[in-house]
C-alpha positions in Angstrom: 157.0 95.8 118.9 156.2 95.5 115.4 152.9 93.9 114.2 152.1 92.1 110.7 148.8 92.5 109.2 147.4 89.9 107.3 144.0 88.0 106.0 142.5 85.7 108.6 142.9 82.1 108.5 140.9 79.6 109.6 143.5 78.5 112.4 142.9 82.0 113.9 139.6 81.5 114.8 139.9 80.5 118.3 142.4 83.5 118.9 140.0 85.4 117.2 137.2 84.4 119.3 139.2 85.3 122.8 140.0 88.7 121.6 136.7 89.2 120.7 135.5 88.1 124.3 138.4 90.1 126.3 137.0 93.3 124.7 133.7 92.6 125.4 132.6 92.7 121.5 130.2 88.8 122.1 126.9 88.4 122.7 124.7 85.5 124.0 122.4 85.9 120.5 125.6 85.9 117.9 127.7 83.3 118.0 131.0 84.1 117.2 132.2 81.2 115.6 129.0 81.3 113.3 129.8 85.0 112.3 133.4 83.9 111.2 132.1 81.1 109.0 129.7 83.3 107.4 132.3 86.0 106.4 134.5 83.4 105.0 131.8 82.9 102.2 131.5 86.9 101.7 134.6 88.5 101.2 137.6 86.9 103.2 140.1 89.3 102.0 138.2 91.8 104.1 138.7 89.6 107.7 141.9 91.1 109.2 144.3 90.4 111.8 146.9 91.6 113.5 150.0 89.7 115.1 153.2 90.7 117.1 156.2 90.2 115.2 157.0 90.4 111.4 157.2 87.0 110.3 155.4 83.8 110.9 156.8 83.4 114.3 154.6 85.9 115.7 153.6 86.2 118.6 149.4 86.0 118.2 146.5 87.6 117.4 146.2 91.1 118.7 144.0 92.8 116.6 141.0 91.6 114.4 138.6 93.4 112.2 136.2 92.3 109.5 134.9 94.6 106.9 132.4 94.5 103.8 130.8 96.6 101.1 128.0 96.2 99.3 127.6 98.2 96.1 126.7 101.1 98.5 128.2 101.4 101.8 131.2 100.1 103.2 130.6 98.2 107.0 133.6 97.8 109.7 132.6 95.1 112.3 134.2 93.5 115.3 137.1 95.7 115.2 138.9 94.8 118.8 142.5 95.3 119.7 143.9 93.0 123.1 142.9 95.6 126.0 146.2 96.1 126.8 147.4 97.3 123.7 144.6 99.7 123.1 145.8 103.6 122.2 149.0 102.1 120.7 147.8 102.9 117.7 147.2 99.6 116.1 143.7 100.0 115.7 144.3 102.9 113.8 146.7 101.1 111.6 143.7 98.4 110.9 141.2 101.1 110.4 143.5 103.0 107.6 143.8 99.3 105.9 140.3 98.5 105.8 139.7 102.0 104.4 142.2 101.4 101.9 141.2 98.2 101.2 137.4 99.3 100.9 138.9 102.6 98.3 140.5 100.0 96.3 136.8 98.5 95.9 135.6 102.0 94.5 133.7 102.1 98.0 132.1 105.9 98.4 131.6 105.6 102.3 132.1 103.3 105.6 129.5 103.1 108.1 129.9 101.3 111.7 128.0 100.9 114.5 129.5 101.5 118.3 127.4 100.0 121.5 125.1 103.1 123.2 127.3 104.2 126.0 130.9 102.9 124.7 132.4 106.5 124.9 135.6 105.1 124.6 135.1 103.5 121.5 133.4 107.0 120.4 136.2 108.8 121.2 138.2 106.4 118.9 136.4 106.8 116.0 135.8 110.2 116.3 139.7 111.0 116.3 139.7 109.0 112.7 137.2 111.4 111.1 133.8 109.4 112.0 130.8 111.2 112.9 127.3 110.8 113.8 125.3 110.3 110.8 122.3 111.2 113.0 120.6 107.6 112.3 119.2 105.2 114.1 120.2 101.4 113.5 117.4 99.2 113.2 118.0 95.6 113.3 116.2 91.9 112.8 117.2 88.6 113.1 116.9 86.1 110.5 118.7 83.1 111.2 119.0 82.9 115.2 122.4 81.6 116.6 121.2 80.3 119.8 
């Protein structure tokens, strides 16, 4: 199967939102729908998907990804692939576009954050070149979603 990647549009969004969910990337405190709004006012380009097929006849979502930069760093977010589809190497395929994409932007480094525990997901990452940074993520919330 061949896949097209492409910017997000808004009519993706509730695909979006179910891939999110079947690979456990939600949480009760962000609201996915809110976190899609707010990229589209920072850098849409950077909100990927992936469908089957070549063409607009494709098949749906399978992949999604948003990314940003800053000035300084470079962020990946809510990269998920459907579960089923995972090791195909499709999120690979996203990862290398969003690094080009973030090169193009004169971006020096990415950073992303992976769940405590997700070895999997470590595993992934690690086989692109990521490392530990030996940091700790500190986080607040300023706007609640809930």
């Amino acid at each position: 199967m061949e896949y097209r990647i492409r910017p997000f549009r808004t009519d993706d969004t509730d695909a979006v939102v179910a891939l999110w969910e079947s690979c456990g990337l939600v949480r009760p405190w962000n609201d996915p729908r809110r976190d899609i709004a707010r990229k589209l006012t920072v850098q849409p380009e950077l909100f990927l998907v992936a469908e089957q097929g070549t063409d607009d006849r494709g098949a749906g979502i399978v992949a999604a990804g948003m990314a940003g930069f800053d000035g300084h760093r470079g962020w990946v977010n809510y990269l998920a692939v459907r579960p089923e589809l995972q090791g195909s190497g499709l999120g690979r395929t996203l990862m290398a576009e969003f690094e080009r994409l973030l090169t193009d932007l004169g971006c020096p480094k990415v950073n992303l954050q992976v769940r405590a525990g997700n070895e999997q997901v470590l595993g992934f990452y690690a086989s692109l070149g990521y490392a530990d940074d030996q940091t700790v993520s500190l986080g607040k919330r300023l706007i609640p979603d809930v």
